[in-house]
N, C-alpha and C positions, 0 to 999 in steps of 0.2 A: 514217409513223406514229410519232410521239410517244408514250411512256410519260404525259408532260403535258399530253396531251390527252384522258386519264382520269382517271378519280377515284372514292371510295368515300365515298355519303353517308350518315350515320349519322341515326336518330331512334327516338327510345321511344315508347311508346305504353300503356297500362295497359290493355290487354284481346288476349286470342289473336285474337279478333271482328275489333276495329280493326288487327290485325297481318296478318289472313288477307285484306284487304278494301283495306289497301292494296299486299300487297303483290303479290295477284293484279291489280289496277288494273293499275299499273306497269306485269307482265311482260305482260297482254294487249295493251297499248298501245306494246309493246316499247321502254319508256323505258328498262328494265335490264334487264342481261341474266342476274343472279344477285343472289335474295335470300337473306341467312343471318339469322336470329332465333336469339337465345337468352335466357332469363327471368336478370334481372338484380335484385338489390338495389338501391337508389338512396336516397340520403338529400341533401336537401338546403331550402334557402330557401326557403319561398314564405308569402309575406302575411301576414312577421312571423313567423313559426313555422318551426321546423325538424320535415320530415316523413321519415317513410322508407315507401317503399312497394316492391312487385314491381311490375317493368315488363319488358314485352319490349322488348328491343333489337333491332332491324333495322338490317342492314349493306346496302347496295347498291354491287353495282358498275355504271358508266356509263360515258357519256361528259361529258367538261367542259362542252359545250357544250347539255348538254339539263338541265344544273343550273336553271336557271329553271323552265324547267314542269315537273319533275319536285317544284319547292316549291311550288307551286302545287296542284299535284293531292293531294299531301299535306295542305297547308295546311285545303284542300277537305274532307278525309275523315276528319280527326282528330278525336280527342276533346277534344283540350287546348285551352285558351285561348292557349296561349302552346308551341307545340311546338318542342322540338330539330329542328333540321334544320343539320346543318353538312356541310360538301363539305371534304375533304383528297382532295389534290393526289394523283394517283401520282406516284412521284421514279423510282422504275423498274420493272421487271414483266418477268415471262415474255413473250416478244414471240408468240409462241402464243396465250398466255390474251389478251394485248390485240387481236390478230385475234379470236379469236373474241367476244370486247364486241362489235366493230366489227361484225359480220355479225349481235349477239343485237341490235341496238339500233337506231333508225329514224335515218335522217338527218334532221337539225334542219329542214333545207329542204324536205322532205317534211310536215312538219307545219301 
């Protein structure tokens, strides 16, 4: 077991609704094995204008290897025309918390 064969994806979303909905998806699908949300400020670019709006941010821990469908089932459930979805690497970890991903989380080849 690799600490770098986990990772934490990050994505916003502008409603509790669309936050509660993806992120129970996820855990029932046992893509991840821990969601954290917290209501964020965000200001930034889009289609010529600069906006600022409240978003939740959703953090997920996973595995590396379920990063595909885990953008996908997002991609699927979102509000956005254009959603954040980025994946950073773990560089290292409690090797505890990374067994336990390993056991909250389905294997790839099971899918």
């Amino acid at each position: 077991m690799e600490a770098s064969d986990y990772c934490i994806i990050t994505t916003t979303t502008d409603s509790q609704e669309n936050a509660d909905l993806i992120t129970r998806l996820l855990l029932e699908k046992k893509l991840v094995a821990c969601v954290q949300s917290t209501t964020i400020q965000s200001a930034y670019h889009w289609e010529g204008k600069i906006m600022q709006s409240e978003e939740i941010h959703l953090q997920m821990k996973t595995r590396r290897s379920l990063f595909e469908t885990i953008q996908t089932e997002i991609e699927q459930l979102h509000t956005y025309d254009l959603p954040e979805i980025i994946m950073v690497s773990m560089a290292g970890g409690n090797l505890d918390y990374l067994q336990w991903i390993e056991e909250e989380t389905t294997n790839i080849q099971s899918l």
